[in-house]
C-alpha positions in Angstrom: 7.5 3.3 -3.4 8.6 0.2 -5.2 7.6 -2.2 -7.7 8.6 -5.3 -7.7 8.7 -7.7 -10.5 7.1 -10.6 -9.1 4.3 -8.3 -6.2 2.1 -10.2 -4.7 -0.1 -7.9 -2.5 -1.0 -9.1 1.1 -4.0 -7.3 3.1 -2.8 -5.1 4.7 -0.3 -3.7 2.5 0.2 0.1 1.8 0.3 0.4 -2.0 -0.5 3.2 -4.3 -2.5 2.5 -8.0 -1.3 4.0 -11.0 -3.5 6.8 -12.6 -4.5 7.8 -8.6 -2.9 10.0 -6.3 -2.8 8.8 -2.4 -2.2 6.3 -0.1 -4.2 2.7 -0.3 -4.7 -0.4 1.7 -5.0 -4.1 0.7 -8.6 -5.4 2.1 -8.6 -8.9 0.0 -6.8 -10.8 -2.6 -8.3 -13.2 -5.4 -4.9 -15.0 -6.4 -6.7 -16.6 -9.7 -7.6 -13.8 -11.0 -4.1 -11.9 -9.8 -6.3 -9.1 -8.5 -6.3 -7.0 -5.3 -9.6 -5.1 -3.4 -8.1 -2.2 -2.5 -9.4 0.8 0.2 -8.7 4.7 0.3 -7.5 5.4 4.1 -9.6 8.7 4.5 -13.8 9.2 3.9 -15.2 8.6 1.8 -14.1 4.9 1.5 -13.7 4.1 -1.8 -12.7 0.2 -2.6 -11.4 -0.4 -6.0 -10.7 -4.2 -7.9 -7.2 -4.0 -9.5 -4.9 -6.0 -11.3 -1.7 -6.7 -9.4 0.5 -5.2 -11.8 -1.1 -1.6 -11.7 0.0 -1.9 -7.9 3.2 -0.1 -6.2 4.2 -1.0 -2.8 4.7 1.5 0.3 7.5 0.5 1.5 6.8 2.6 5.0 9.8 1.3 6.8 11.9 4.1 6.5 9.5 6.6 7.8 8.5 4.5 10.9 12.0 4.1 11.8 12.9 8.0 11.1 9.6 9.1 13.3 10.9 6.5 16.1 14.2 7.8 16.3 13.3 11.3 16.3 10.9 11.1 19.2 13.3 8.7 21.1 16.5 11.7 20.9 17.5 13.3 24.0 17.3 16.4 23.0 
């Protein structure tokens, strides 16, 4: 998880919302207002309207390239 100074969410984006426990994703961004829609991934779907700055960033990198790896190995 990391948060970046200067975050601008994109749709799309894995992020997490401080005060809430779980993983979110970016459904649309209102860069006037520096807010962000944001989803729950599991039922029921639950959108929220947040500020950027109450926003952390997945960074999911590491785990896709761990899972790809593992199920690559000749084992």
């Amino acid at each position: 998880m990391a948060k970046p100074e200067n975050y601008v969410p994109k749709v799309m984006d894995p992020v997490t919302l401080e005060g809430t426990q779980g993983r979110l994703i970016v459904v649309d961004v209102d860069a006037t207002k520096k807010t962000a829609r944001v989803s729950t991934t599991t039922t029921p779907i639950v959108v929220h309207i947040v500020e950027w700055s109450k926003l952390s960033y997945l960074d999911e990198r590491p785990n896709a390239a761990r899972i790809v790896r593992e199920a690559t190995e000749q084992k």
